[in-house]
Backbone and ligand atoms as CSV (ligand in chain L), in Angstrom:
chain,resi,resn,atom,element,x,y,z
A,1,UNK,N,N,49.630,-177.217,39.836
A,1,UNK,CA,C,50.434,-176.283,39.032
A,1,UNK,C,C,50.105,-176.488,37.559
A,2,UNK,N,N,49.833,-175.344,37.033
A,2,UNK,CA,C,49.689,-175.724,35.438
A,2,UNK,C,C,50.316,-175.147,34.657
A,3,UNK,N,N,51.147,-175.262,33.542
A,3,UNK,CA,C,52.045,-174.333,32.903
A,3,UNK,C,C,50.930,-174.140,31.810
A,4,UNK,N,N,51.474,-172.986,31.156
A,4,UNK,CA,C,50.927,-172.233,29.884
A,4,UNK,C,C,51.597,-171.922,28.822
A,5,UNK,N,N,51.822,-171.948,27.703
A,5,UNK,CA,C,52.606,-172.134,26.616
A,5,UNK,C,C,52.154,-170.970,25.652
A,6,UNK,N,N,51.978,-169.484,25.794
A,6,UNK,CA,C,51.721,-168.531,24.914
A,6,UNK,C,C,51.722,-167.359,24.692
A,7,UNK,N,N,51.346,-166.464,23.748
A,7,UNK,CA,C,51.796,-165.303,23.684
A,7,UNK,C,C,50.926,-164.627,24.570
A,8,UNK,N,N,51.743,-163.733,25.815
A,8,UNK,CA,C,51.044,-163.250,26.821
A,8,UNK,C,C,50.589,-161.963,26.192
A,9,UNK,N,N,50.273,-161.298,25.291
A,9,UNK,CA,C,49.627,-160.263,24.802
A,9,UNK,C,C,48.564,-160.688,24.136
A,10,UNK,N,N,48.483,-162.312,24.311
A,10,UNK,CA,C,47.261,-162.537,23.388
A,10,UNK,C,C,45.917,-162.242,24.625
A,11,UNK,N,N,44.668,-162.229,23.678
A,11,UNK,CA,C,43.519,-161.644,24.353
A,11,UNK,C,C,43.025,-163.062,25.045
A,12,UNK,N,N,43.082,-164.231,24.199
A,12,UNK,CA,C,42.818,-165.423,24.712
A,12,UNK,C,C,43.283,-166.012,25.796
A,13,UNK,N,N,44.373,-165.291,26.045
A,13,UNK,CA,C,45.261,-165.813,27.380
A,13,UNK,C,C,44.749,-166.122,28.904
A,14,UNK,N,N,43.947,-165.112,28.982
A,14,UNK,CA,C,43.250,-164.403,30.398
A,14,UNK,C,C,42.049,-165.590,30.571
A,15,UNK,N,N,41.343,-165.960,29.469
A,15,UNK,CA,C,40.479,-167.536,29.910
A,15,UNK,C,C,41.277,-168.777,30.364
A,16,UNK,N,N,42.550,-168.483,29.256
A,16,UNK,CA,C,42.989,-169.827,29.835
A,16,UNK,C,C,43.734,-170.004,31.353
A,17,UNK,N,N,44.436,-168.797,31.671
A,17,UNK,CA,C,45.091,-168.717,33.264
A,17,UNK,C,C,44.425,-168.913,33.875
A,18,UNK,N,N,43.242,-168.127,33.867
A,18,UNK,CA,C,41.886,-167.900,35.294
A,18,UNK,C,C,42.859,-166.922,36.054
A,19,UNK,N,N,42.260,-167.089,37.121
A,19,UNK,CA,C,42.690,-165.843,38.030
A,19,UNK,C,C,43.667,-166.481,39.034
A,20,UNK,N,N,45.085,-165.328,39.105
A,20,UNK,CA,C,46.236,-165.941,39.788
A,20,UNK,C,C,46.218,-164.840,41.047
A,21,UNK,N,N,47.589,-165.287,42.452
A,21,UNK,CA,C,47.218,-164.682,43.285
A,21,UNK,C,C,48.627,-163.526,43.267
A,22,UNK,N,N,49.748,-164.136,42.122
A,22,UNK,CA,C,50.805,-163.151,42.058
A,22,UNK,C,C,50.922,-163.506,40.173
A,23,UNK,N,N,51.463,-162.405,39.583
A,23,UNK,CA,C,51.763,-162.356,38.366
A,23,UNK,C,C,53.240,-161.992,38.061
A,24,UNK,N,N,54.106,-162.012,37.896
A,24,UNK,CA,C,55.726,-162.082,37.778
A,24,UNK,C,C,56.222,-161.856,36.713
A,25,UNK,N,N,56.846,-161.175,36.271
A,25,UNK,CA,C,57.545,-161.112,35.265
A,25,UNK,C,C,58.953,-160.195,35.350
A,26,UNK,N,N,59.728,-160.738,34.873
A,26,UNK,CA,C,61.292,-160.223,34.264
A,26,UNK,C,C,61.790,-160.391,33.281
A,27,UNK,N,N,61.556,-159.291,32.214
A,27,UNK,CA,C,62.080,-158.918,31.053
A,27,UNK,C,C,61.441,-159.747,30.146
A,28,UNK,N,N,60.401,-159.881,30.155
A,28,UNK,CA,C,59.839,-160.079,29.148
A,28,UNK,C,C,58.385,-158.895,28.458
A,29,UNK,N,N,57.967,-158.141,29.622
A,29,UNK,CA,C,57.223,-157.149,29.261
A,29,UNK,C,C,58.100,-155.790,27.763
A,30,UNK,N,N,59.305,-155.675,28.615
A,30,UNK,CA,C,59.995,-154.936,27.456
A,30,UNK,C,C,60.253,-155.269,26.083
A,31,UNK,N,N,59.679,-156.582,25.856
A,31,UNK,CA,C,59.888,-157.047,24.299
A,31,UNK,C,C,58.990,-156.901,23.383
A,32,UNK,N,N,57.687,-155.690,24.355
A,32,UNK,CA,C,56.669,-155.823,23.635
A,32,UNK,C,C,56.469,-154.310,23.359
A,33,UNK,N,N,57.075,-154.246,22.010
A,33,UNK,CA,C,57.085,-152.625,21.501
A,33,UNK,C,C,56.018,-152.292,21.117
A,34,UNK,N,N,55.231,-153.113,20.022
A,34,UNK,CA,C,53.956,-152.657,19.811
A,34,UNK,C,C,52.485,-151.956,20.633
A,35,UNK,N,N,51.668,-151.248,20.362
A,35,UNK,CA,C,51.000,-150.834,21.504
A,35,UNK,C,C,50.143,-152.118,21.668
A,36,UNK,N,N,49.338,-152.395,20.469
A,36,UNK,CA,C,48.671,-153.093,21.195
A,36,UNK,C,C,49.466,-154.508,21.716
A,37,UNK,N,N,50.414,-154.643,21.499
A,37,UNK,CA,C,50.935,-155.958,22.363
A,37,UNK,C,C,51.351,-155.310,24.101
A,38,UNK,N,N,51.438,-154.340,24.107
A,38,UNK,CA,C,51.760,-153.948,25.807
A,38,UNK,C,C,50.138,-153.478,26.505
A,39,UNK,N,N,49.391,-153.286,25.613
A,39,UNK,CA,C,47.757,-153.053,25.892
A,39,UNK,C,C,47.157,-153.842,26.313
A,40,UNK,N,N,47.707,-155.315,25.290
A,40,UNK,CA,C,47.167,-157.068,25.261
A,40,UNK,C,C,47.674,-157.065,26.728
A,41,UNK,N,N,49.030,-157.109,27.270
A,41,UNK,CA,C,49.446,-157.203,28.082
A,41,UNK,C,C,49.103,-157.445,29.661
A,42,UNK,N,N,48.660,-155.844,29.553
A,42,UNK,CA,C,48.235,-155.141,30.684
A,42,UNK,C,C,46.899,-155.815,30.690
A,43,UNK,N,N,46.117,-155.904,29.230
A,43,UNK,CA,C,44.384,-156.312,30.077
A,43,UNK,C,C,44.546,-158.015,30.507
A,44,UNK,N,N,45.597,-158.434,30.064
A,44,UNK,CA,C,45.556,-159.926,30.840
A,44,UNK,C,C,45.654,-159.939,31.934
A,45,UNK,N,N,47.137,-159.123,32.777
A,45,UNK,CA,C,47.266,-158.917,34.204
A,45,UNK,C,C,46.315,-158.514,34.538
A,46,UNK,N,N,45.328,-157.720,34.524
A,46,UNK,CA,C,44.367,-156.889,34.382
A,46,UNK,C,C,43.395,-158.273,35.263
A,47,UNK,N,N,42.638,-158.877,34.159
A,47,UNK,CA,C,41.847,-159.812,34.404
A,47,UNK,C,C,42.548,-161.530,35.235
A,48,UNK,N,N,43.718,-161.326,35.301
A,48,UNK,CA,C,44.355,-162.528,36.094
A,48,UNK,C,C,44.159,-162.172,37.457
A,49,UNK,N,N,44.966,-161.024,37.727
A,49,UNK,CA,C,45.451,-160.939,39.531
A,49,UNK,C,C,44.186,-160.513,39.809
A,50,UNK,N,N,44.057,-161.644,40.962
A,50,UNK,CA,C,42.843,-161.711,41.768
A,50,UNK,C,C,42.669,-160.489,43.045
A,51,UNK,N,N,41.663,-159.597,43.402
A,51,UNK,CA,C,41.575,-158.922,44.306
A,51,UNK,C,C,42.152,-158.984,46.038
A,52,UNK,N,N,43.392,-158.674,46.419
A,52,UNK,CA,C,44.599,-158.849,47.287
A,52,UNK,C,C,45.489,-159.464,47.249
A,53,UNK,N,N,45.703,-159.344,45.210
A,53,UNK,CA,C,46.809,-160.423,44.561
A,53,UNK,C,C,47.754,-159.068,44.384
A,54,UNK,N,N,49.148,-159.776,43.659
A,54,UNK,CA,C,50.144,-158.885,43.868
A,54,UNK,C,C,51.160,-159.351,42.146
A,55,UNK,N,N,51.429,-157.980,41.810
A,55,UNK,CA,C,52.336,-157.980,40.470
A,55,UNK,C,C,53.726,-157.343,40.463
A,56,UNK,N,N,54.303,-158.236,40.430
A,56,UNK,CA,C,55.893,-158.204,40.171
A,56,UNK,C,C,56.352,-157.946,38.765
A,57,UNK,N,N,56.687,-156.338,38.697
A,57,UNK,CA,C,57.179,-156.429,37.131
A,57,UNK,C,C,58.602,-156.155,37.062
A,58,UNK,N,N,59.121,-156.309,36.258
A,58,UNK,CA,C,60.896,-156.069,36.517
A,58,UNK,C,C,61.256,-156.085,34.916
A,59,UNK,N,N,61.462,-154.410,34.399
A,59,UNK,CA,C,61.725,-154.070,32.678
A,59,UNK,C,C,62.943,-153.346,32.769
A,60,UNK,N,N,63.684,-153.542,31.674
A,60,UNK,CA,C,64.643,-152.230,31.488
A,60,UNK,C,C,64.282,-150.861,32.091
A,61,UNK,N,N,65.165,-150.244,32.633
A,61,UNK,CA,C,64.514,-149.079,32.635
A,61,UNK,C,C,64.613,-147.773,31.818
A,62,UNK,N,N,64.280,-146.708,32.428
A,62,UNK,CA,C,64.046,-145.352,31.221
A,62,UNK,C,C,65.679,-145.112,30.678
A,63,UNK,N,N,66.802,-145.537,31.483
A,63,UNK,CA,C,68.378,-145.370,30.989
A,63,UNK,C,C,68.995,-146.929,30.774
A,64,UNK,N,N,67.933,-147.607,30.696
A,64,UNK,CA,C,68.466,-148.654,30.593
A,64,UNK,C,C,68.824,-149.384,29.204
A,65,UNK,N,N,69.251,-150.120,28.453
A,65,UNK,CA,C,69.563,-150.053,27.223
A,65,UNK,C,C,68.389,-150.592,26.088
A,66,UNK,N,N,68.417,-150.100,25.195
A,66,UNK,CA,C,67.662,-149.787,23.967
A,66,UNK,C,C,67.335,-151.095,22.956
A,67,UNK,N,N,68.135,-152.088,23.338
A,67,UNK,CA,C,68.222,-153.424,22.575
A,67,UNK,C,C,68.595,-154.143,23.593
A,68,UNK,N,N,68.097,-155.650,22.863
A,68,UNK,CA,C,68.590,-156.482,23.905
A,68,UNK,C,C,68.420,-157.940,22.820
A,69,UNK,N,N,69.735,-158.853,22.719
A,69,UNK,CA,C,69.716,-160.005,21.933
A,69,UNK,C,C,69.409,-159.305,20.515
A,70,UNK,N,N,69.648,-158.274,20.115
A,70,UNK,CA,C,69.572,-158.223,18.729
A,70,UNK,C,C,68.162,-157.024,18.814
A,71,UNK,N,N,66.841,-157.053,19.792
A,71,UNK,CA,C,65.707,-156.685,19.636
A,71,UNK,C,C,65.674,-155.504,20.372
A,72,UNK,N,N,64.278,-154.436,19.785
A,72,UNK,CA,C,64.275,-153.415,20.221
A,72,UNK,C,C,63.382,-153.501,21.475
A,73,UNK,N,N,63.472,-152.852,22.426
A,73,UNK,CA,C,62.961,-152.782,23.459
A,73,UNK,C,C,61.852,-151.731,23.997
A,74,UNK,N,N,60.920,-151.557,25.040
A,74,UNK,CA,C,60.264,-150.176,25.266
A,74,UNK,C,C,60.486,-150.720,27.319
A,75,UNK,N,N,61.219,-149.167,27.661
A,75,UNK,CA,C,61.491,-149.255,28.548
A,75,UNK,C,C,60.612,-148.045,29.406
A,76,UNK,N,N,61.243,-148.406,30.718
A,76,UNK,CA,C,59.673,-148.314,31.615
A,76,UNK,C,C,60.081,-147.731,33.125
A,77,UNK,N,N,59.736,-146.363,33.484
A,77,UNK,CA,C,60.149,-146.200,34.880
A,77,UNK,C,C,58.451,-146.311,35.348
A,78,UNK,N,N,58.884,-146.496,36.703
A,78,UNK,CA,C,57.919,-146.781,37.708
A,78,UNK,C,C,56.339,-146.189,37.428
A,79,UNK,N,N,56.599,-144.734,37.031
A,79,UNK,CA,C,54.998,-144.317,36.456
A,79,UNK,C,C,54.711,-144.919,35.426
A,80,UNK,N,N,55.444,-145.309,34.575
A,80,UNK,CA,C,54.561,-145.822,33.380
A,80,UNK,C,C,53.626,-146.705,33.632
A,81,UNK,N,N,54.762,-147.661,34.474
A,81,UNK,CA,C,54.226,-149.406,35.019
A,81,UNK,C,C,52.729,-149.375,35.511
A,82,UNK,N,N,52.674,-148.146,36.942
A,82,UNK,CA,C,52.011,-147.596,37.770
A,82,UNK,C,C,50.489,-147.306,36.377
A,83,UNK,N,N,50.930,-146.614,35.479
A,83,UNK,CA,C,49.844,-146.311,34.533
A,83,UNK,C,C,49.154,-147.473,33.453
A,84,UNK,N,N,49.968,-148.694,32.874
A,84,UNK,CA,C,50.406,-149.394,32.460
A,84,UNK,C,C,49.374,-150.794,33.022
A,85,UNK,N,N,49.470,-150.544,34.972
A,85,UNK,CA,C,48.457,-151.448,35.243
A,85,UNK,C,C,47.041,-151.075,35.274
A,86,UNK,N,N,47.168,-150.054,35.569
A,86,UNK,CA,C,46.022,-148.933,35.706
A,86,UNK,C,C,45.154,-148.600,37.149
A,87,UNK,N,N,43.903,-148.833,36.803
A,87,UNK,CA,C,43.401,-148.871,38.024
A,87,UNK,C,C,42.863,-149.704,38.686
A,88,UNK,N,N,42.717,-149.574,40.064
A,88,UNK,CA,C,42.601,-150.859,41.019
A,88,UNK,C,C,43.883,-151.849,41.229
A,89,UNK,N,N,44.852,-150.804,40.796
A,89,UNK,CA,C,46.490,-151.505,41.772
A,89,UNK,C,C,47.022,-150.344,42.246
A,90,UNK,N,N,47.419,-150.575,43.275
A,90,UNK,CA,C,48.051,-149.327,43.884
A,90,UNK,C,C,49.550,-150.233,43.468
A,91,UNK,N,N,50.833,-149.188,43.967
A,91,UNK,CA,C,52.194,-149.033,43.816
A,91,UNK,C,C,53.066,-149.730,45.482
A,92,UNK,N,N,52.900,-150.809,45.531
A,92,UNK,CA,C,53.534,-150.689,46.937
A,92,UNK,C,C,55.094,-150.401,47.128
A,93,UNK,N,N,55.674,-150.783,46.205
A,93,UNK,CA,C,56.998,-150.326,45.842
A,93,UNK,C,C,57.908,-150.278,44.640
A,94,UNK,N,N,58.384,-149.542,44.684
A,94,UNK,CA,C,59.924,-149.724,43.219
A,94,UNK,C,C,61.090,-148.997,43.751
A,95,UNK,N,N,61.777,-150.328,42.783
A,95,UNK,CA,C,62.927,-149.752,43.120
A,95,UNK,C,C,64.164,-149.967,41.878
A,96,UNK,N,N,65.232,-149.327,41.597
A,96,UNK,CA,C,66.051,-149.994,40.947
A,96,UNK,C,C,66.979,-150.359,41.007
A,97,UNK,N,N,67.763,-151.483,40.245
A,97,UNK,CA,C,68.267,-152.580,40.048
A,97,UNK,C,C,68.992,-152.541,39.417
A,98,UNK,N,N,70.460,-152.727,38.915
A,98,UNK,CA,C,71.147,-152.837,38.253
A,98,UNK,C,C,71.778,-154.400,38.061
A,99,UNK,N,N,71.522,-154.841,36.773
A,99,UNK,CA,C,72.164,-156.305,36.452
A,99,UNK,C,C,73.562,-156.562,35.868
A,100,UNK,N,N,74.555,-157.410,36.448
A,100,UNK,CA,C,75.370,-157.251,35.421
A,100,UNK,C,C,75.380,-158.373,34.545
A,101,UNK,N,N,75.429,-158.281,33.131
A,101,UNK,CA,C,75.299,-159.849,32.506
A,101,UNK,C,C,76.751,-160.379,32.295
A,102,UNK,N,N,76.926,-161.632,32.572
A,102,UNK,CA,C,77.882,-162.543,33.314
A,102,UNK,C,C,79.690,-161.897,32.389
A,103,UNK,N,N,79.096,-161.266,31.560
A,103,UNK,CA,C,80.509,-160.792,30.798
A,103,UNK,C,C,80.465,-159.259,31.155
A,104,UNK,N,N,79.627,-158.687,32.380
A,104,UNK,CA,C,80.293,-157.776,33.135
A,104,UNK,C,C,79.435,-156.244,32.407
A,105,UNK,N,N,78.704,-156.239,31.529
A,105,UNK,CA,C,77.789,-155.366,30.705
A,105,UNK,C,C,76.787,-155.059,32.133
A,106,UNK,N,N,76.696,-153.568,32.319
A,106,UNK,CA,C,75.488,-153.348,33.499
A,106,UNK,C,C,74.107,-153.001,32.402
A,107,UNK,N,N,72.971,-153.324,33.202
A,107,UNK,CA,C,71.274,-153.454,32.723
A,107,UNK,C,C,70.954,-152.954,33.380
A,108,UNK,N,N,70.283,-151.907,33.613
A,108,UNK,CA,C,69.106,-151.450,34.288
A,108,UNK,C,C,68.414,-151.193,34.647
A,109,UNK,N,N,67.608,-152.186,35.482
A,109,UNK,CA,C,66.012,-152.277,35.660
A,109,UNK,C,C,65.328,-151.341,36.770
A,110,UNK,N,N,64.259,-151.510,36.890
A,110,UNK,CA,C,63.131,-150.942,37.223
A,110,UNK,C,C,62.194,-151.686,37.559
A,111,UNK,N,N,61.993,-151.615,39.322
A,111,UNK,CA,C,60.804,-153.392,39.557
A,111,UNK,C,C,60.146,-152.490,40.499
A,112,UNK,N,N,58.761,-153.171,40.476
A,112,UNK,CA,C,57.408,-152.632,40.912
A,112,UNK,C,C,57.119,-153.489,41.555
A,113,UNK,N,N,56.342,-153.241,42.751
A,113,UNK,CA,C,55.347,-154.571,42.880
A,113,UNK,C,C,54.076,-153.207,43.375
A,114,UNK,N,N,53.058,-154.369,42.897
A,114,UNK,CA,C,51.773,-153.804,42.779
A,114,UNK,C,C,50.533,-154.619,43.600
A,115,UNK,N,N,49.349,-153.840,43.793
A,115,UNK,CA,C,48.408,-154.982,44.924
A,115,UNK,C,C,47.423,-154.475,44.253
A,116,UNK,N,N,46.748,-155.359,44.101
A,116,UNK,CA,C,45.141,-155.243,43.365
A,116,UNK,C,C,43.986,-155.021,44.684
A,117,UNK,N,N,43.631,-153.518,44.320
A,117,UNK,CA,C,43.176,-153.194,45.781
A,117,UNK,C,C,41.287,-153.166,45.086
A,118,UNK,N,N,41.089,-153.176,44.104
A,118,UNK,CA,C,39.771,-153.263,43.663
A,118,UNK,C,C,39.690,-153.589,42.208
L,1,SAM,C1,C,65.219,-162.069,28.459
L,1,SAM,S1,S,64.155,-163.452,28.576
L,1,SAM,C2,C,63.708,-163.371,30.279
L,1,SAM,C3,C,63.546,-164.736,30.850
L,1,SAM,C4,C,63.372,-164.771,32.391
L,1,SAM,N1,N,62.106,-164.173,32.783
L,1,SAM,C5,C,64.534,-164.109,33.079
L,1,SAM,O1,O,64.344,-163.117,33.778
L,1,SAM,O2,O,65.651,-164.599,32.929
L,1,SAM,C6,C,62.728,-162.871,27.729
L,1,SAM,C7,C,61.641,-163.910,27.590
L,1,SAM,O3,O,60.461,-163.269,27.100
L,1,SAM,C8,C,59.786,-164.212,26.299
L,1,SAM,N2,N,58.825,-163.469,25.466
L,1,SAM,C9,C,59.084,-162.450,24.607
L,1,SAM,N3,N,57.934,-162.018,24.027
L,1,SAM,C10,C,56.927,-162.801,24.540
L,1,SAM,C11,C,55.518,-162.865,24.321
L,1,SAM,N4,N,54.896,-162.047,23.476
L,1,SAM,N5,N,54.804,-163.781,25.034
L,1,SAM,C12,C,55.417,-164.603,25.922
L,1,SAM,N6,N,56.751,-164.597,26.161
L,1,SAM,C13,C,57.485,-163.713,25.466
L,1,SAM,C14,C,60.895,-164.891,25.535
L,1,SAM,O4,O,60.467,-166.127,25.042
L,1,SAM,C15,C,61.953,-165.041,26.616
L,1,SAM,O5,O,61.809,-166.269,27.290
């Protein structure tokens, strides 16, 4: 097991992971408003998940709220994600999710999972 300590939009990232067989994330893709930080993003997953690997994304969704801890957010229904990984992942499912945070506030997400078919 090796942990990694960095900004996942960086371009450098993708040498240091190597290639994984699932990629995961919850709520941390939505913190990345800038384009090229959701661009950085995508070409890391991109070059990580290995061919019959699988991506778990889980973002606010398109009604889901606009800030979060103070920060602005970019939220995401299923096509975006779907566009977002691009090509050579198909869509195996989404669905949504509603969170409540522990003082009873509902969130609402939007989770994908994806398979790297080429
Ligand atoms: C709301 S927390 C989600 C934590 C956890 N995944 C969960 O579902 O509870 C958002 C996380 O995204 C991380 N984050 C935000 N921007 C990031 C970036 N550019 N690179 C790596 N992590 C980032 C923050 O450090 C924080 O840990």
């Amino acid at each position: 097991m090796k942990f990694v300590v960095a900004d996942v939009a960086d371009p450098a990232l993708a040498s240091e992971i190597g290639e994984v067989a699932l990629w995961h994330d919850r709520a941390v893709l939505h913190f990345l408003t800038e384009e090229s930080q959701w661009r950085g993003y995508a070409e890391n997953l991109r070059k990580a998940v290995r061919v019959g690997g699988h991506a778990i994304l889980a973002t606010f969704a398109l009604d889901g709220a606009e800030m979060c801890n103070g920060l602005p957010v970019r939220r995401y229904g299923a096509e975006m994600l779907t566009e977002l990984v691009g090509e050579g992942f198909e869509l195996v499912r989404s669905m949504d999710y509603t969170y409540h945070q522990p003082w009873g506030d509902p969130r609402p997400y939007v989770y994908a999972l994806f398979r790297r078919v080429g």
